[in-house]
C-alpha positions as CSV (number, residue, x, y, z in Angstrom):
1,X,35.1,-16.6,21.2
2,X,36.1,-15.2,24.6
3,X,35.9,-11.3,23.1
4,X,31.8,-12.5,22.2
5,X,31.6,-14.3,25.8
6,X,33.0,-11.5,27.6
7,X,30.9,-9.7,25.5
8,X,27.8,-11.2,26.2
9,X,28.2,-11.2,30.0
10,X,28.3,-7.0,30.0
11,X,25.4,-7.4,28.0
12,X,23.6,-9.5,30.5
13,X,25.0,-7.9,33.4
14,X,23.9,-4.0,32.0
15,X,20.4,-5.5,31.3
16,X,20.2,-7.1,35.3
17,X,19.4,-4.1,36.1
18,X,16.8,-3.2,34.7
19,X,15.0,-6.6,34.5
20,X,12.6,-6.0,37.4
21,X,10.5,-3.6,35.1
22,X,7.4,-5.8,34.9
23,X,8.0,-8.9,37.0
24,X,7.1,-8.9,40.8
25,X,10.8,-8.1,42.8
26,X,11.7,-11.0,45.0
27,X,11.8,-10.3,48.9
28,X,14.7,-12.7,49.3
29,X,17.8,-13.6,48.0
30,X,16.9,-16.0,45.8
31,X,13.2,-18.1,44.9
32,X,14.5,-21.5,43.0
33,X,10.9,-22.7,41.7
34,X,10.0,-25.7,43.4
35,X,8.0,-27.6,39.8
36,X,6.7,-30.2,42.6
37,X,4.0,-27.6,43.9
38,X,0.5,-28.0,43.6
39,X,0.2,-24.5,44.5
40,X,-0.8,-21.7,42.3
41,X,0.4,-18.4,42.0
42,X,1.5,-15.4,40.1
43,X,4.8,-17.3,39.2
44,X,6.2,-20.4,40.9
45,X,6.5,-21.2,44.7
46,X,9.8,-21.4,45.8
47,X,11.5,-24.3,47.3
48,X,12.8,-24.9,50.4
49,X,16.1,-23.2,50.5
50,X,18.0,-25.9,52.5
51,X,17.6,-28.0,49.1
52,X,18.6,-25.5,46.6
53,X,21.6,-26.7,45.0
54,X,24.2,-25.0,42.9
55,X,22.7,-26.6,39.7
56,X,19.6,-24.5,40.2
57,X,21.2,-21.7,39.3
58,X,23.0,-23.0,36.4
59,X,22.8,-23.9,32.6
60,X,24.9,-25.5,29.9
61,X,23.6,-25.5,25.9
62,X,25.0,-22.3,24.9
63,X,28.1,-23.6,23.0
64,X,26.8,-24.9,19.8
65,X,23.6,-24.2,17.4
66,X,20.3,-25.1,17.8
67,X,18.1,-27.4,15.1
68,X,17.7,-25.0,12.2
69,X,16.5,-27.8,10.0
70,X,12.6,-26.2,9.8
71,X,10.5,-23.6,7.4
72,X,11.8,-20.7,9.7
73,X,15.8,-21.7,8.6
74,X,16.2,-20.5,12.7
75,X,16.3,-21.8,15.8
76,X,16.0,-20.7,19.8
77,X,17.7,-22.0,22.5
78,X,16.1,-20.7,25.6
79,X,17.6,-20.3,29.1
80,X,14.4,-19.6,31.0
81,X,12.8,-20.3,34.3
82,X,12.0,-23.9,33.0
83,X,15.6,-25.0,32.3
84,X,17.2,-23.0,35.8
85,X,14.7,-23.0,38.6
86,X,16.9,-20.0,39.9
87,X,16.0,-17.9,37.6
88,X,12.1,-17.6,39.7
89,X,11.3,-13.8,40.7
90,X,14.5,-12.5,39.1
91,X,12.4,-11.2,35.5
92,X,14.9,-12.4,33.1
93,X,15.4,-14.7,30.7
94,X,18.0,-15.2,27.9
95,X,18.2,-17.1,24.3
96,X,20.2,-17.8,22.0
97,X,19.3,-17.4,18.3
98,X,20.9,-19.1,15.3
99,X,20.2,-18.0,11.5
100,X,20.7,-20.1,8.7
101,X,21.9,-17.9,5.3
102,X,18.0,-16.3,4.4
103,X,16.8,-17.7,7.9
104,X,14.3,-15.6,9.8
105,X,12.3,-15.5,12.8
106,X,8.4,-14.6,11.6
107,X,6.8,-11.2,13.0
108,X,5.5,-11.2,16.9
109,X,5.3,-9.7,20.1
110,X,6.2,-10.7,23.9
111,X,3.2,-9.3,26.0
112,X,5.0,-9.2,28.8
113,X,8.9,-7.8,28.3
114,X,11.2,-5.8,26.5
115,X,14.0,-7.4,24.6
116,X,17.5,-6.8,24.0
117,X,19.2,-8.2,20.9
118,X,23.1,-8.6,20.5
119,X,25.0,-10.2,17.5
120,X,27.7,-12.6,18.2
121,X,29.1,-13.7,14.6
122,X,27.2,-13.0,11.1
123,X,24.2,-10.3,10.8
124,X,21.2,-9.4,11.0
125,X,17.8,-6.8,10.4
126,X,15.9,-6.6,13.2
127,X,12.8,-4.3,13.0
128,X,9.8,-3.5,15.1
129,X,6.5,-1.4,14.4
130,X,4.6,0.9,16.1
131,X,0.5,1.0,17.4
132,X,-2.1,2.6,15.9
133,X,-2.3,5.3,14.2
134,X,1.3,5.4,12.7
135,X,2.3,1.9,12.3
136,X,6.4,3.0,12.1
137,X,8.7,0.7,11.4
138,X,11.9,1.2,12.6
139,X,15.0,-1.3,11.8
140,X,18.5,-1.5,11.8
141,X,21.2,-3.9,10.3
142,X,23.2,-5.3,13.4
143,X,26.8,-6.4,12.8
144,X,28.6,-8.4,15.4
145,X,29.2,-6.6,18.5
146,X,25.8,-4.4,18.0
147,X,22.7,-4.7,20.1
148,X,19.3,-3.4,19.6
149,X,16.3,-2.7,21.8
150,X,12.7,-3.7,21.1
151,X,10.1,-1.9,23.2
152,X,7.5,-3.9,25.2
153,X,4.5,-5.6,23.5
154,X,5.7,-4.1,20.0
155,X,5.4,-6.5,16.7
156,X,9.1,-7.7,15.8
157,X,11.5,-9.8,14.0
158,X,14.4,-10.9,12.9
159,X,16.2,-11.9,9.6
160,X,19.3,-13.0,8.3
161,X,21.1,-10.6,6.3
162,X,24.5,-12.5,5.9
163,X,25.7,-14.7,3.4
164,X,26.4,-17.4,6.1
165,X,25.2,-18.3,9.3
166,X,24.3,-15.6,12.0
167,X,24.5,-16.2,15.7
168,X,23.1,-13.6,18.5
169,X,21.5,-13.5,21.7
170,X,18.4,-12.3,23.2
171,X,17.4,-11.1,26.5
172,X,13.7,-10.5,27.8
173,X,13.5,-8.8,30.8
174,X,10.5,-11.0,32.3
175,X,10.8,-14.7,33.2
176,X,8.1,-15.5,31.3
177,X,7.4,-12.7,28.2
178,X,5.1,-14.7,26.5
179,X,5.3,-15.0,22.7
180,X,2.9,-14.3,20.3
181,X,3.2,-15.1,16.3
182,X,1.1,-13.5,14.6
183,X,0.3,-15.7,11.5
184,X,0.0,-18.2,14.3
185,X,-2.5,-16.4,16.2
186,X,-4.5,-15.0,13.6
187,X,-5.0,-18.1,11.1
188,X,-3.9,-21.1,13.4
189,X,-6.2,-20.1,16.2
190,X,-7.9,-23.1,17.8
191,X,-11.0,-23.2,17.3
192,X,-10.6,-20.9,14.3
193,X,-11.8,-17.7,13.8
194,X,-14.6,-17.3,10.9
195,X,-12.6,-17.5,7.2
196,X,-15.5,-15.3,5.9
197,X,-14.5,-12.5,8.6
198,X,-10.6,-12.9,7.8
199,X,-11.3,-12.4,4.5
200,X,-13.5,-9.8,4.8
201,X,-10.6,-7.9,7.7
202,X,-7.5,-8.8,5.2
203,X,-9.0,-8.1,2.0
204,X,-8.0,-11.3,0.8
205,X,-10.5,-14.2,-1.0
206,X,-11.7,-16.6,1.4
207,X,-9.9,-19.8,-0.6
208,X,-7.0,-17.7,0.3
209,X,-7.9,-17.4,4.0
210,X,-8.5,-21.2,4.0
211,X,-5.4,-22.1,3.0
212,X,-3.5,-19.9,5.3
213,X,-5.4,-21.5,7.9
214,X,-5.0,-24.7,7.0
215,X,-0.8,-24.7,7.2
216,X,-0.8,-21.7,10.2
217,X,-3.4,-24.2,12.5
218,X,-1.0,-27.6,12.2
């Protein structure tokens, strides 16, 4: 378990670097998000820092698995902006990701950040695909100890390709990517888009469409 830890910090520290891609840079040392703010901005105000605390700046949930029990057989465990206030203007955030045997992680995009992938224990295919006109799709099997990069705003996602649990790490380079499922958005979109039209842009029979809609919009 240290190998992986020590691991994972290169990982993170290699990827610091390079997190201020997309996210504003701070002007200061640090900007712990002050949640008690009324005011409105691109991000959250900071707070005073005479109160900041070392606890802003730190996070514990890591060491075991998340809740897997769910249709996805997968689970996230996000260390983000909302969970360390220190994290404000530094354009990172970090997850963990746990895999049942088959368990997956449905296809989707993060509007706002590129993402690096890293396995700790187990394997798994990660895969992204391309815009218009080609549509590529490029994967890879990871194995522990190999990471992966997804480019920014690309459709992605992950699968379990071991015959036991999997166990890797992801890290956005944005402290708020955004996440978008597709199935989600497209047939659990509130208030939903026209069956008729879905049917006619999938090429699929609207009772189909319906149905789709009906367990995507719950």
């Amino acid at each position: 378990m240290a190998k992986s830890v020590i691991f994972f910090s290169i990982i993170v520290l290699g990827f610091f670097g390079i997190a201020y891609a997309f996210d504003p840079s701070p002007l200061q040392d640090f900007c712990v998000a002050d949640f008690t703010s009324t005011v409105r901005i691109n991000g959250l105000p900071c707070k005073d820092p005479a109160t900041v605390v070392a606890d802003d700046f730190f996070f514990r949930g890591f060491d075991a698995a998340g809740n897997t029990s769910n249709p996805y057989g997968s689970s996230v465990i996000p260390m983000n902006v909302a969970r360390v206030p220190g994290l404000n203007t530094l354009g990172l955030t970090v997850a963990r990701l746990d895999f049942l045997p088959s368990g997956f992680i449905p296809p989707h995009l993060h509007p706002r950040g590129s993402e690096i992938l890293t396995v700790l224990e187990g394997s798994i295919e990660v895969g992204f695909v391309t815009t218009y006109p080609n549509y590529k799709h490029y994967s890879k099997v990871l194995e522990k100890g190999d990471a992966f990069v997804v480019p920014v705003g690309l459709v992605h996602y992950q699968r379990n390709v071991a015959d036991g649990n999997t166990v890797a790490f992801g890290i956005v380079n944005s402290q708020n990517a955004g996440i978008n499922v597709v199935t989600n958005a497209v047939f659990g979109a509130k208030p939903a888009i026209c069956s008729q039209f879905l049917s006619n842009a999938f090429q699929l029979d609207k009772k189909t469409v319906e149905e789709l809609q009906a367990k995507f919009s719950i």
